[in-house]
N, C-alpha and C positions, 0 to 999 in steps of 0.2 A: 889166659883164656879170654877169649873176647864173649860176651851176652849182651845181647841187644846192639851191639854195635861202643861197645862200652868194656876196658879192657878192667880186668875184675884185681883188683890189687888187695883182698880182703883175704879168709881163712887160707887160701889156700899156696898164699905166698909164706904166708908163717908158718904152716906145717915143712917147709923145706929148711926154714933155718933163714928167709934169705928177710933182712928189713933194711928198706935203703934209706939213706941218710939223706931226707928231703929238709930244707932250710924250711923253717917258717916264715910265712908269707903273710903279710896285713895290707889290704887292700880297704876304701875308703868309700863308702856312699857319699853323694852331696848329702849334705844335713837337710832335713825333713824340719821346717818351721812351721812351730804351732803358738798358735795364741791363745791368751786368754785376758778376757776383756774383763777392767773391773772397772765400776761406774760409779762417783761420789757427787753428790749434790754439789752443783756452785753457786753460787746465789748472784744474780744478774739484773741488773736496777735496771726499768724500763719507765724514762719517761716520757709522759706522752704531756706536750702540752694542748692546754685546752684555751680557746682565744672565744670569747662572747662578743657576737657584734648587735650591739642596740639597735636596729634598723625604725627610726620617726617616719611617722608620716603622718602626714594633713589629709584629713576628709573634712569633706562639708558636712555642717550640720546646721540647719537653717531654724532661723530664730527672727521671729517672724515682729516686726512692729507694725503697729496700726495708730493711724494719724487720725485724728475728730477733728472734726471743723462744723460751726454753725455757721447759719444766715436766716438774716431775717427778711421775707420777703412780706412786701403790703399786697394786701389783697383788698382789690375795690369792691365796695356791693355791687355798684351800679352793671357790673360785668354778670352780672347774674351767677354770681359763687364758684366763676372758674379758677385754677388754682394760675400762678404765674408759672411758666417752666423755672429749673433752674440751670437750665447753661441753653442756651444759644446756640454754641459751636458745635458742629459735624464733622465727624471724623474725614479723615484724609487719606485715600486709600495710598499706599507707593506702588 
C-alpha cells in the first residue's frame, strides 16, 4: 500500500506471513570535526634594548672682567680751575 506517496513495508506486511530478506546496509557520513582548544602558559623573553644618548652642548655664559687704569693729570691754576680732558680722540664713524 502506498500513503503518502511512500510504499508502507510495516504491520501489515507481517500480518501475511511475508518478511523479506533485505542485506544490511552501512552507509558513511563525512566525519563532522570538532575541536577543542586547550591553552597553557609559555613564557616568552622580550628584550628590549635601551641605548642612552648623552647629547653636550655649549651655551654661553658670560663672565664679565673689568680692567682699572689710573692717570695722573696736572692741572694749572693759572687756567682758572679748568679740569684737562682725558682723551683727545673722536670717534670715527664707518
Amino acid at each position: 500500500m502506498k500513503r503518502n506517496g511512500y510504499y508502507n513495508v510495516g504491520n501489515e506486511m507481517n500480518e501475511a506471513g511475508f518478511c523479506p530478506d533485505c542485506p544490511t546496509q552501512t552507509i558513511y557520513d563525512p566525519p563532522v570535526v570538532q575541536y577543542e582548544d586547550y591553552y597553557h602558559p609559555q613564557l616568552v623573553n622580550v628584550v628590549q634594548n635601551i641605548e642612552t644618548i648623552k647629547q653636550h652642548h655649549c651655551c654661553p655664559v658670560y663672565k664679565h672682567y673689568y680692567t682699572h687704569s689710573e692717570k695722573n693729570v696736572m692741572v694749572s691754576s693759572r687756567r682758572g680751575g679748568k679740569r684737562a680732558k682725558a682723551s683727545s680722540k673722536k670717534r670715527s664713524k664707518k
